[in-house]
PAKE-720951 format. One record per atom (N, C-alpha, C, O): residue number from 1; x, y, z. Coordinates in nm, 2 decimals. Atoms other than C-alpha are relative to their C-alpha. Last residue first. Layout:
<recs>
{lumtor NUM x X y Y z Z}
...
</recs>
This chain:
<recs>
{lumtor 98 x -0.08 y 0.09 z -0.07}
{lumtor 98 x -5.32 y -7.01 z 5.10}
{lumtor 98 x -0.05 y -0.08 z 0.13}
{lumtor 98 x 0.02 y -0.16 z 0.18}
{lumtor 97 x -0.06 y -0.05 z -0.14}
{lumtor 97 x -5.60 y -6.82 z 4.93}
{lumtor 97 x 0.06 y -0.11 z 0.09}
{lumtor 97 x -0.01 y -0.20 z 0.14}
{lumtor 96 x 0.07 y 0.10 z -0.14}
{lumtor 96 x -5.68 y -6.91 z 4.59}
{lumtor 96 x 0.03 y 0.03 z 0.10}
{lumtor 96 x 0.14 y 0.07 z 0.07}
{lumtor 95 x -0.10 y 0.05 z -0.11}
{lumtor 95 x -5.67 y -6.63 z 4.35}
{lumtor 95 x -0.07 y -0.07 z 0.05}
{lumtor 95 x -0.19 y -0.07 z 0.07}
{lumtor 94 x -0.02 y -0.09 z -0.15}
{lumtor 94 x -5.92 y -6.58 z 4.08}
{lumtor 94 x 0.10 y -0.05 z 0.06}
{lumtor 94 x 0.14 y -0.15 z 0.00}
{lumtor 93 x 0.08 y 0.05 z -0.10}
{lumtor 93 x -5.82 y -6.67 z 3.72}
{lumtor 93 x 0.01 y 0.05 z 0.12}
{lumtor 93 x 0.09 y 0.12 z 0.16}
{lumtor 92 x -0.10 y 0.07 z -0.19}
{lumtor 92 x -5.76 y -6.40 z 3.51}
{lumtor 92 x -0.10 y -0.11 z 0.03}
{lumtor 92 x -0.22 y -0.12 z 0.02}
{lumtor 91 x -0.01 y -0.06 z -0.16}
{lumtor 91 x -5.92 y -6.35 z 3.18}
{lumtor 91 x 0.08 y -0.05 z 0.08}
{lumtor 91 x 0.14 y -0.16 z 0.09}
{lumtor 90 x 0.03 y 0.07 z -0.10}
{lumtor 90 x -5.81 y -6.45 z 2.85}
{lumtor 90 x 0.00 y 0.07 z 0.10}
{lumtor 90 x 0.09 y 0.14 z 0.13}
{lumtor 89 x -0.08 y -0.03 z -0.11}
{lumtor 89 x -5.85 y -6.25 z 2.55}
{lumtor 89 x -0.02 y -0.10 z 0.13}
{lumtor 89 x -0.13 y -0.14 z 0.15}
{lumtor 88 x -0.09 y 0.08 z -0.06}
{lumtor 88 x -5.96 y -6.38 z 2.23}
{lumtor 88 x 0.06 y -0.04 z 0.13}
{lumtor 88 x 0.13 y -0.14 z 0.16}
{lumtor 87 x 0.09 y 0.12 z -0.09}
{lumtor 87 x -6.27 y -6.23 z 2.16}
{lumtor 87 x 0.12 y -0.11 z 0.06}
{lumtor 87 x 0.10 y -0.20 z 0.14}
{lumtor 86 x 0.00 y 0.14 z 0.08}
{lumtor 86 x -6.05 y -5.93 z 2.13}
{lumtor 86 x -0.07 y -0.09 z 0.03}
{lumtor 86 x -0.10 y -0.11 z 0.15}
{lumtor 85 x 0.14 y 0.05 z -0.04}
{lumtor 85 x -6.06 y -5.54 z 2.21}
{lumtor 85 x 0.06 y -0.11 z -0.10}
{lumtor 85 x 0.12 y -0.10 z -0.21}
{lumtor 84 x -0.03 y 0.03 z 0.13}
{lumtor 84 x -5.66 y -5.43 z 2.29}
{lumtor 84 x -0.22 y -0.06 z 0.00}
{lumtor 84 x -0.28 y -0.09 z 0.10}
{lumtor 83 x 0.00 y 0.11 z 0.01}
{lumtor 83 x -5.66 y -5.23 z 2.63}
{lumtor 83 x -0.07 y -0.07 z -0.12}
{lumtor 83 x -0.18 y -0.02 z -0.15}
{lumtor 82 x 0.08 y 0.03 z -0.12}
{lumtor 82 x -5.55 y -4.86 z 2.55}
{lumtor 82 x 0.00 y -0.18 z 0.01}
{lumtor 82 x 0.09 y -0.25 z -0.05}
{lumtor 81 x -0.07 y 0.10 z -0.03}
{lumtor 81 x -5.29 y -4.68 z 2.34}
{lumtor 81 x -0.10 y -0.06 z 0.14}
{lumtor 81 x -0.10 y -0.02 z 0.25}
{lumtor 80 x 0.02 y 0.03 z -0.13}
{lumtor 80 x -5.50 y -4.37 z 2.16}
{lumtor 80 x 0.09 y -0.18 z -0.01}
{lumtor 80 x 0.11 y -0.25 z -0.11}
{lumtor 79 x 0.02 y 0.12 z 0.00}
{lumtor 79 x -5.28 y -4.28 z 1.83}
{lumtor 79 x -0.06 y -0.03 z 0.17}
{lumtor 79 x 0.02 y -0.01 z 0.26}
{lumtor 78 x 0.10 y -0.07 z -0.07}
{lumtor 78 x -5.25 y -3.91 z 1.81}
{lumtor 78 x -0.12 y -0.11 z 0.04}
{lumtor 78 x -0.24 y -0.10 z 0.07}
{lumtor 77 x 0.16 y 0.03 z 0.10}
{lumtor 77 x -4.94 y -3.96 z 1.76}
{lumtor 77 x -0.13 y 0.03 z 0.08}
{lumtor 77 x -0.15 y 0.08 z 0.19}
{lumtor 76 x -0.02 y -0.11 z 0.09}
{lumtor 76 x -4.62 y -3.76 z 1.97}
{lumtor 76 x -0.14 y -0.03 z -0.08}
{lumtor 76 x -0.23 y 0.06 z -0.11}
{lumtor 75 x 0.08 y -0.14 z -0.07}
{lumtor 75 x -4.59 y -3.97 z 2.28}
{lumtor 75 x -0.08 y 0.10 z -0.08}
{lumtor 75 x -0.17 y 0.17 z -0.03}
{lumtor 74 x 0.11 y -0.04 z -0.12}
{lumtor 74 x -4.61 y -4.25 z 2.12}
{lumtor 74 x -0.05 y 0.10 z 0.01}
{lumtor 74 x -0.15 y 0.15 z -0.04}
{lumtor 73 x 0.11 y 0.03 z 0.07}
{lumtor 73 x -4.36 y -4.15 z 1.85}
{lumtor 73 x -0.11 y -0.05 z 0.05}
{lumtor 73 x -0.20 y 0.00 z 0.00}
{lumtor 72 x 0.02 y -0.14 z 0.04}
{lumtor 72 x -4.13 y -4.07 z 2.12}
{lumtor 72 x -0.17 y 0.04 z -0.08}
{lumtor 72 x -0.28 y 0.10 z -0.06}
{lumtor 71 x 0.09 y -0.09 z -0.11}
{lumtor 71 x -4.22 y -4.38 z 2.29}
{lumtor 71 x -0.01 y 0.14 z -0.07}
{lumtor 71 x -0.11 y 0.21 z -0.06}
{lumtor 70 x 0.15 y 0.06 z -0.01}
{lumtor 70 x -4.08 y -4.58 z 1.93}
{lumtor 70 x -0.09 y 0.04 z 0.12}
{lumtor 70 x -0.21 y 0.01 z 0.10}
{lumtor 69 x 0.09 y -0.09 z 0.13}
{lumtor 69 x -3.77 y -4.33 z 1.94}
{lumtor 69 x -0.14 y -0.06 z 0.00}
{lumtor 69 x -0.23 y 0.02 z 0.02}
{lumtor 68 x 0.01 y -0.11 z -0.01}
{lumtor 68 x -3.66 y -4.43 z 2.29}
{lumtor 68 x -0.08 y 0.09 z -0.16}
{lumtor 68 x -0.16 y 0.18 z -0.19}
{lumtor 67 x 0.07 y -0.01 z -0.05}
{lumtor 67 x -3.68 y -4.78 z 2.26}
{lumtor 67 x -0.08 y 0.18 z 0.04}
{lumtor 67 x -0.20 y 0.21 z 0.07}
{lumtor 66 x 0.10 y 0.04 z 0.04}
{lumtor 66 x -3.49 y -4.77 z 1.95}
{lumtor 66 x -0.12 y 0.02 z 0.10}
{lumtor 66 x -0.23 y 0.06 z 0.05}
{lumtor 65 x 0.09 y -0.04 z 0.09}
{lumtor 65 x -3.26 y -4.59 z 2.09}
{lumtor 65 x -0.08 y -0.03 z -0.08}
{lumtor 65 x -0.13 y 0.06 z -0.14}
{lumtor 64 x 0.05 y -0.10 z -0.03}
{lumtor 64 x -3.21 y -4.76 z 2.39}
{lumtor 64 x -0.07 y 0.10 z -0.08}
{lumtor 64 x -0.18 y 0.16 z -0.06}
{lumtor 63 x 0.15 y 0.00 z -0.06}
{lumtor 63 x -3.20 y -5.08 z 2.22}
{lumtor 63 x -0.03 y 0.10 z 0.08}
{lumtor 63 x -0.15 y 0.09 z 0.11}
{lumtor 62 x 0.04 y 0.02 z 0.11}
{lumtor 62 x -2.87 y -4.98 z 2.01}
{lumtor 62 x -0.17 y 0.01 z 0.05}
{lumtor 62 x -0.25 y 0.09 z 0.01}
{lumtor 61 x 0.04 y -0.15 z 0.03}
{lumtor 61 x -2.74 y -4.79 z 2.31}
{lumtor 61 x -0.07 y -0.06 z -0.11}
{lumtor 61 x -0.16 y 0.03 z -0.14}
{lumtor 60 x 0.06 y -0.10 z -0.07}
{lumtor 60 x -2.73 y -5.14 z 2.47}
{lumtor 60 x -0.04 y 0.13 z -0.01}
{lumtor 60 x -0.13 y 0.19 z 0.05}
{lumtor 59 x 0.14 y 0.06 z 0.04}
{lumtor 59 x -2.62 y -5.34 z 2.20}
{lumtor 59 x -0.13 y 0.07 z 0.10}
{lumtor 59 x -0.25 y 0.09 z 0.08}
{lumtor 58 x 0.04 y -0.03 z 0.10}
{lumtor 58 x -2.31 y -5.09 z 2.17}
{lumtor 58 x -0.13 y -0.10 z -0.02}
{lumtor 58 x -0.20 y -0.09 z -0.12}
{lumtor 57 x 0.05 y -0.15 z 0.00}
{lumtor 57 x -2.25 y -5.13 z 2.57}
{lumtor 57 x -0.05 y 0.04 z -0.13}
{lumtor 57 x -0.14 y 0.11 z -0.11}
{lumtor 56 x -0.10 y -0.03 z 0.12}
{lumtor 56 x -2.25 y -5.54 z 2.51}
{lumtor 56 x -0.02 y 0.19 z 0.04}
{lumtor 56 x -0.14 y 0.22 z 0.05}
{lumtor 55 x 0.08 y -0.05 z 0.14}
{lumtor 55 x -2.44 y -5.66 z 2.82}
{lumtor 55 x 0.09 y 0.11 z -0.08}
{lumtor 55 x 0.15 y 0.21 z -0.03}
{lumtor 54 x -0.02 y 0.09 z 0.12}
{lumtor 54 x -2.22 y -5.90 z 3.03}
{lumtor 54 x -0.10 y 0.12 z -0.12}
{lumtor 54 x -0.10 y 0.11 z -0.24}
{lumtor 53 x -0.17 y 0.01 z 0.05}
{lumtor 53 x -2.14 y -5.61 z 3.34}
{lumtor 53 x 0.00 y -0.13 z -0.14}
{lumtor 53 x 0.11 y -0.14 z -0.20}
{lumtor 52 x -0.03 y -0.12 z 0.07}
{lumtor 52 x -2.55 y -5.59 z 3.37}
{lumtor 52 x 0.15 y 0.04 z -0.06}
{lumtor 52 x 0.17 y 0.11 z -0.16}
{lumtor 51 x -0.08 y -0.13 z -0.08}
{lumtor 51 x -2.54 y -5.93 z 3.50}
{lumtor 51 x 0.03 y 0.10 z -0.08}
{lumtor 51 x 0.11 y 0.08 z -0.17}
{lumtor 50 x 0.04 y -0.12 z 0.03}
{lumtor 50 x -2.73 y -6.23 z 3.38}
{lumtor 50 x -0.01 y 0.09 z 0.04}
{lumtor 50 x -0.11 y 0.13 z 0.10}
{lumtor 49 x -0.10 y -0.08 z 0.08}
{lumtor 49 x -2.46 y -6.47 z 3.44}
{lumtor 49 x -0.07 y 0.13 z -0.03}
{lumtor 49 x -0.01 y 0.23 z -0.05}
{lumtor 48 x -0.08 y -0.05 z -0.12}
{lumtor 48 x -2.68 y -6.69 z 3.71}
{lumtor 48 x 0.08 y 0.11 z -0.06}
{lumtor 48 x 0.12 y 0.19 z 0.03}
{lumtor 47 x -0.06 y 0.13 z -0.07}
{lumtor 47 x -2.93 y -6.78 z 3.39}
{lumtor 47 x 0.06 y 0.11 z 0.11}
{lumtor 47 x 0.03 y 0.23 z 0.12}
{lumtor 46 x 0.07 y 0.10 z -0.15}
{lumtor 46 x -3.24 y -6.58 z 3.30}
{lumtor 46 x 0.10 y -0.12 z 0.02}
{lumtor 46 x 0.06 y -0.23 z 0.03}
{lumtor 45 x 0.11 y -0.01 z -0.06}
{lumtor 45 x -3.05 y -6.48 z 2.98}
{lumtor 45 x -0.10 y -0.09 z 0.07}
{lumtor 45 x -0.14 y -0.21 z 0.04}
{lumtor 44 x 0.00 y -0.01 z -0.15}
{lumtor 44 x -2.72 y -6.53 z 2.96}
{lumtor 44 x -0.12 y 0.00 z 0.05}
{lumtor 44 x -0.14 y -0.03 z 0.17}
{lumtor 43 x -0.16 y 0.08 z -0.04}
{lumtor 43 x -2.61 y -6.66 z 2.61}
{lumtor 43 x -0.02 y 0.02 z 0.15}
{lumtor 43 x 0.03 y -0.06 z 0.23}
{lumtor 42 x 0.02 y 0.07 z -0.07}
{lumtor 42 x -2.99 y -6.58 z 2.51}
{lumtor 42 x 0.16 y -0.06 z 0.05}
{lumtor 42 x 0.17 y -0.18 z 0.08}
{lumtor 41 x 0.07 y 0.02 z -0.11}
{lumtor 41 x -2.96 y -6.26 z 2.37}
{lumtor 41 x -0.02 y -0.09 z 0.09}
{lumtor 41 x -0.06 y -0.05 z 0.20}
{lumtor 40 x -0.08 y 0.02 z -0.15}
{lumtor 40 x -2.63 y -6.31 z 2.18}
{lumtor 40 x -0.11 y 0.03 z 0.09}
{lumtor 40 x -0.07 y 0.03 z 0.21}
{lumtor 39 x -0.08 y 0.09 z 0.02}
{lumtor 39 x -2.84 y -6.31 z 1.83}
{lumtor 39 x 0.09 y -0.07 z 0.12}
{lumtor 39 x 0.11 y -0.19 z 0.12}
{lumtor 38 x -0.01 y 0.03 z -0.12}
{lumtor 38 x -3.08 y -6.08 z 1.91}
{lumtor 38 x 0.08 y -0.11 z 0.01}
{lumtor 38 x 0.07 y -0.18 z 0.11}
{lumtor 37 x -0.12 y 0.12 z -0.03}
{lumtor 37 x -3.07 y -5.89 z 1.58}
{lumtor 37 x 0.01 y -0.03 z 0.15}
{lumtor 37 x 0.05 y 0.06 z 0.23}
{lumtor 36 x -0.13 y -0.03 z 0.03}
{lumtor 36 x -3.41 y -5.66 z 1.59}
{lumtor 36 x 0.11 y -0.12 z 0.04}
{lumtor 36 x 0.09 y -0.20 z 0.13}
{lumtor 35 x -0.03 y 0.07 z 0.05}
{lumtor 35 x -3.80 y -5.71 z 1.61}
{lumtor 35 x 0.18 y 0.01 z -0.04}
{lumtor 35 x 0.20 y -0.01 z -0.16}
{lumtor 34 x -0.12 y -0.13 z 0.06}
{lumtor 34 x -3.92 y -5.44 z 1.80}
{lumtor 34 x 0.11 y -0.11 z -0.02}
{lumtor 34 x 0.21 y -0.12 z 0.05}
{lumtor 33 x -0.14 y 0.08 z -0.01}
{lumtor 33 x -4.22 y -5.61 z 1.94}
{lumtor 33 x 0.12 y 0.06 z -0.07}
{lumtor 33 x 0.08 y 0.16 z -0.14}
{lumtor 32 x -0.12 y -0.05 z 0.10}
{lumtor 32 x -4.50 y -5.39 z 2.03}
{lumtor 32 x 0.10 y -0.09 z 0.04}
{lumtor 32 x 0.14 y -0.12 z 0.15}
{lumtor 31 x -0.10 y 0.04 z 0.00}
{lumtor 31 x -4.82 y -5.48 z 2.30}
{lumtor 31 x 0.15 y 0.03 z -0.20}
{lumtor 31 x 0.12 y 0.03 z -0.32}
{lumtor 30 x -0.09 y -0.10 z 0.15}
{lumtor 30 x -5.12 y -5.32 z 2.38}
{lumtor 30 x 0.12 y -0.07 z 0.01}
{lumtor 30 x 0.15 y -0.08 z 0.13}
{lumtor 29 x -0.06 y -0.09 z 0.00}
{lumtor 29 x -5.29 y -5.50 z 2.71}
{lumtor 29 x 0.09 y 0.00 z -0.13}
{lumtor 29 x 0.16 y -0.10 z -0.16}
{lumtor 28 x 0.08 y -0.11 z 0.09}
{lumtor 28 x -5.59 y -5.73 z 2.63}
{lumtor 28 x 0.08 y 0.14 z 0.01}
{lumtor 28 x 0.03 y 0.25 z -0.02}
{lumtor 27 x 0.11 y -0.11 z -0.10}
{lumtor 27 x -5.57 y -5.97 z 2.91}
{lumtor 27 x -0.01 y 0.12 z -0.06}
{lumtor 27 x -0.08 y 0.21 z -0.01}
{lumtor 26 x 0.14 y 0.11 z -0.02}
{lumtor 26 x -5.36 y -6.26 z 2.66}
{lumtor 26 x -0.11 y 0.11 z 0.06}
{lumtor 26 x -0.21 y 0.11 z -0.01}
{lumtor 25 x 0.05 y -0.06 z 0.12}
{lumtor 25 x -5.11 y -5.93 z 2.60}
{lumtor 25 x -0.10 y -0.08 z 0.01}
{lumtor 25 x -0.20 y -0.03 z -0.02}
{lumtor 24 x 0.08 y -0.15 z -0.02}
{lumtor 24 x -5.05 y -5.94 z 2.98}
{lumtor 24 x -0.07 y 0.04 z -0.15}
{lumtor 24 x -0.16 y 0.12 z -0.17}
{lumtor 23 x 0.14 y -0.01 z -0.08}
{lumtor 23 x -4.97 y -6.32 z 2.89}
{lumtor 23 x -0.06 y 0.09 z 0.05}
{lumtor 23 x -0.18 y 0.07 z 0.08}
{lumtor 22 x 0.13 y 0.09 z 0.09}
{lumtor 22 x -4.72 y -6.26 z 2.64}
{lumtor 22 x -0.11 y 0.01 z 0.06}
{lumtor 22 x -0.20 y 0.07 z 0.02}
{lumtor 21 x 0.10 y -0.07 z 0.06}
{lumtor 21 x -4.47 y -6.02 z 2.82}
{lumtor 21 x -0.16 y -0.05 z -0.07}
{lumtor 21 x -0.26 y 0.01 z -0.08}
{lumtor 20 x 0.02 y -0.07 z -0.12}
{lumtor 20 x -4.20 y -6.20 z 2.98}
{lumtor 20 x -0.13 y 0.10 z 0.00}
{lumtor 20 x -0.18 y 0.15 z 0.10}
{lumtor 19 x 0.02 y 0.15 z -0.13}
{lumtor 19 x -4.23 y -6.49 z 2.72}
{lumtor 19 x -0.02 y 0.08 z 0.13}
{lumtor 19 x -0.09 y 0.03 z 0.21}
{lumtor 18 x -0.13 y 0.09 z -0.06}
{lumtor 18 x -4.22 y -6.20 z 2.43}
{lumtor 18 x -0.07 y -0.11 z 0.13}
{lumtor 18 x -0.19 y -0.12 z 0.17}
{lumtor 17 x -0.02 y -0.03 z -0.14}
{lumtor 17 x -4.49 y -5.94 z 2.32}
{lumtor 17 x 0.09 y -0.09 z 0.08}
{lumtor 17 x 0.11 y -0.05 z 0.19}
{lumtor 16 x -0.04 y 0.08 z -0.07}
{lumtor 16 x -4.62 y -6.13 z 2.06}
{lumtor 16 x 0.01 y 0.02 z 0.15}
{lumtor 16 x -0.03 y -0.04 z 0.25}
{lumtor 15 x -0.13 y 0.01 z -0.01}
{lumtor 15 x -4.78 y -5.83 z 1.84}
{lumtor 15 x -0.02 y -0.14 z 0.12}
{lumtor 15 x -0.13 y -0.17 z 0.17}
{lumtor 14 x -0.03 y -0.07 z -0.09}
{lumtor 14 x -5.15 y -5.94 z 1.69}
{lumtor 14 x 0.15 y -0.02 z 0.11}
{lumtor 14 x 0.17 y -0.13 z 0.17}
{lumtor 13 x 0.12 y 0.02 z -0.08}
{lumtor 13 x -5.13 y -5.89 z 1.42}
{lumtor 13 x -0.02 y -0.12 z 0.05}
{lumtor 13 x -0.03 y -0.22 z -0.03}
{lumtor 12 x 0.04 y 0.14 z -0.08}
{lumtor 12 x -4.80 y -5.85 z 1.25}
{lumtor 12 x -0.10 y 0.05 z 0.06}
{lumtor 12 x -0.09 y 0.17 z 0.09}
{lumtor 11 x 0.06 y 0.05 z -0.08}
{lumtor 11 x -4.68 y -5.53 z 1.08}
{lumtor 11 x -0.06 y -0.12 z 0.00}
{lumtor 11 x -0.10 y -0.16 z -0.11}
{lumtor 10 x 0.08 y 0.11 z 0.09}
{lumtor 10 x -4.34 y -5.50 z 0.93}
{lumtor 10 x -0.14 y -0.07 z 0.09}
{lumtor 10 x -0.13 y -0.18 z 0.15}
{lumtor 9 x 0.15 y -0.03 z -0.02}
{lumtor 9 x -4.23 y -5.14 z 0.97}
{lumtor 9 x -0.04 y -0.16 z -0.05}
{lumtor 9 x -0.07 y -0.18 z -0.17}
{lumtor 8 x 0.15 y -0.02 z 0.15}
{lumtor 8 x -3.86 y -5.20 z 0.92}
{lumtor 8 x -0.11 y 0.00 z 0.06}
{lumtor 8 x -0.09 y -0.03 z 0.18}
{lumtor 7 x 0.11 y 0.04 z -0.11}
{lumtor 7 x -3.57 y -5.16 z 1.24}
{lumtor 7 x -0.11 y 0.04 z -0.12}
{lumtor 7 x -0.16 y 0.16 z -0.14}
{lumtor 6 x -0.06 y 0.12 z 0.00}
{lumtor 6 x -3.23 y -5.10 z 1.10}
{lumtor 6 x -0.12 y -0.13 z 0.02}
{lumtor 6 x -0.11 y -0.25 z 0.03}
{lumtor 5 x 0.00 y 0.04 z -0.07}
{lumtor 5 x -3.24 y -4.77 z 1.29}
{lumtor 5 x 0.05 y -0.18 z -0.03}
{lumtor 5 x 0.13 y -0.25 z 0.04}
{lumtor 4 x -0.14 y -0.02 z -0.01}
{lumtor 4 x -3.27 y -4.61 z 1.01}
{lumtor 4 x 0.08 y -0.05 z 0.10}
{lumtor 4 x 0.20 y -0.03 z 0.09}
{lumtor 3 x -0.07 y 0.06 z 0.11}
{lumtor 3 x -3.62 y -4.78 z 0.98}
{lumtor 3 x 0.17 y 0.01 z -0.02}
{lumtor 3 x 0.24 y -0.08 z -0.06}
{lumtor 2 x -0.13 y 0.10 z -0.02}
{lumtor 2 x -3.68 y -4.70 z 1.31}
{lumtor 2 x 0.05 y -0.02 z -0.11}
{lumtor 2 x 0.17 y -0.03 z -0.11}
{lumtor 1 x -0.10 y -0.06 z -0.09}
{lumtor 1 x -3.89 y -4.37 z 1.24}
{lumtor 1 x 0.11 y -0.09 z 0.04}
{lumtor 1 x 0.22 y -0.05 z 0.07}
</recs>
């Protein structure tokens, strides 16, 4: 369903999930990477510039639709989406109390 999109089926195990994302996937939550040209992603990101008036409006509808077809197809399989089973996973540590 991405492919027209520009966006191939190339599976990886197990997904990355990004720097904002990585460590919920350490705790065994499902994760998808949507692997597409990010080429001007980091010109602003996580700096003082990173302001919704810098995001390109055509890179914007690009990842909406993508993001929007890959939930569709969620919604639509019959694919259960739960927490991932791994011997790998790391648990939390407890909190310390200030």
């Amino acid at each position: 369903m991405l492919k027209p999109l520009g966006i191939p089926y190339e599976p990886r195990w197990p997904a990355f999930g990004g720097a904002d994302f990585g460590q919920m996937v350490k705790l065994g939550m499902p994760a998808i990477d949507l692997d597409h040209d990010a080429t001007r992603y980091f010109d602003y990101h996580h700096t003082a510039n990173d302001t919704l008036d810098k995001v390109e409006p055509e890179a914007l509808r690009f990842n909406v639709a993508a993001w929007a077809t890959f939930l569709y197809f969620a919604a639509e399989t019959a694919t259960e989406f739960g927490p991932l089973e791994s011997d790998e996973q790391v648990r939390p540590l407890p909190l310390k109390s200030r």
